[in-house]
Each structure stands twice: as structure tokens, then as C-alpha cells.
C-alpha positions in Angstrom: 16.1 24.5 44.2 17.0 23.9 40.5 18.4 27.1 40.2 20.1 27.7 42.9 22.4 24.9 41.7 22.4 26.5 38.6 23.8 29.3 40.5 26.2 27.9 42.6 27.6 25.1 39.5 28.2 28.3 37.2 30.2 30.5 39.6 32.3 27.5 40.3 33.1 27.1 36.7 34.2 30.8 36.3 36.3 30.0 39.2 38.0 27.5 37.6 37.9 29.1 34.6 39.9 31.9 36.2 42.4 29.3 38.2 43.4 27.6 34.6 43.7 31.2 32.8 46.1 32.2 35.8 48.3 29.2 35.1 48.1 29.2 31.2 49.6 32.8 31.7 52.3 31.8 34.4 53.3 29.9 32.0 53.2 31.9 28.9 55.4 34.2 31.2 57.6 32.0 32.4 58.5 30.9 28.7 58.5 34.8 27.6 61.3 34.5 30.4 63.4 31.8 29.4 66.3 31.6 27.0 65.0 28.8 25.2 63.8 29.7 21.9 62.7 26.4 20.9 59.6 26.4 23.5 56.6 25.7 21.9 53.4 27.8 23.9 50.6 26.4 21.7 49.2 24.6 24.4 49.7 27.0 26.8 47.7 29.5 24.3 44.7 26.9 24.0 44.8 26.7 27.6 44.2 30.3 27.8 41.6 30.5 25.6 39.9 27.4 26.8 39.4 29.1 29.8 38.3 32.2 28.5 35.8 30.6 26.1 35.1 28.5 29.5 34.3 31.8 31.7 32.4 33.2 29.1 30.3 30.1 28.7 29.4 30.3 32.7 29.0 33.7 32.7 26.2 33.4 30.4 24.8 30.4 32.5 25.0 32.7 35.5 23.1 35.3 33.7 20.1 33.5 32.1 20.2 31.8 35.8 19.7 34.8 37.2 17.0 36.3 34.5 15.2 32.9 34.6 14.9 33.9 38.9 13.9 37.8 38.3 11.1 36.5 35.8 10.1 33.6 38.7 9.7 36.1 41.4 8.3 38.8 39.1 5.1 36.3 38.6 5.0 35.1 42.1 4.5 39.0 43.2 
């Protein structure tokens, strides 16, 4: 079923989307931490937001997923 992929593919990119947030943050942190003033965490910040923006994206995939199966079983009944 077309959906049910749908389903499955867009949890699995919030997933991932989570993973890459919690590692652009350890290492945000772990530069917050260090004594080197010189570190640069621009990429570490587009990480984080990448992944945000990336969550977000398959959030709304999950949702109109699930809509798009409410309205299917709605006109089967």
C-alpha cells in the first residue's frame, strides 16, 4: 500500500531528523565547553536547523499521509 510507505518512509525521516539534531547539539555543546575561542559552529548550527527544517518537512508528510487515509476510509464506510 502506497501509503503505508508513505507512513513508514516519513517516520523514518523524523527519526533521522531527530538523530542529526542530537549530534549538531553535542556538538554545539561540546564547543560551548571548550577553551578554544576560535571554533567556528556555523556548521554545526546549519546542521541543527537542517534537521529541524527536516523533521518539520516529515512531519507534515506524516500528517497529510494520515488525512489522505482518514478521508480513504471515510468513503469506503
Amino acid at each position: 500500500m502506497v501509503i503505508g510507505s508513505v507512513l513508514n518512509n516519513s517516520v523514518t525521516g523524523i527519526q533521522k531528523g531527530l538523530s542529526n539534531m542530537n549530534k549538531a547539539s553535542a556538538e554545539i555543546a561540546q564547543v560551548a565547553t571548550s577553551e578554544d575561542p576560535a571554533t567556528d559552529l556555523t556548521k554545526s548550527a546549519v546542521g541543527l536547523l537542517q534537521s529541524k527544517l527536516q523533521v518539520e518537512a516529515n512531519a507534515k508528510v506524516l500528517q497529510t499521509a494520515s488525512d489522505t487515509m482518514g478521508s480513504i476510509i471515510d468513503i469506503k464506510v
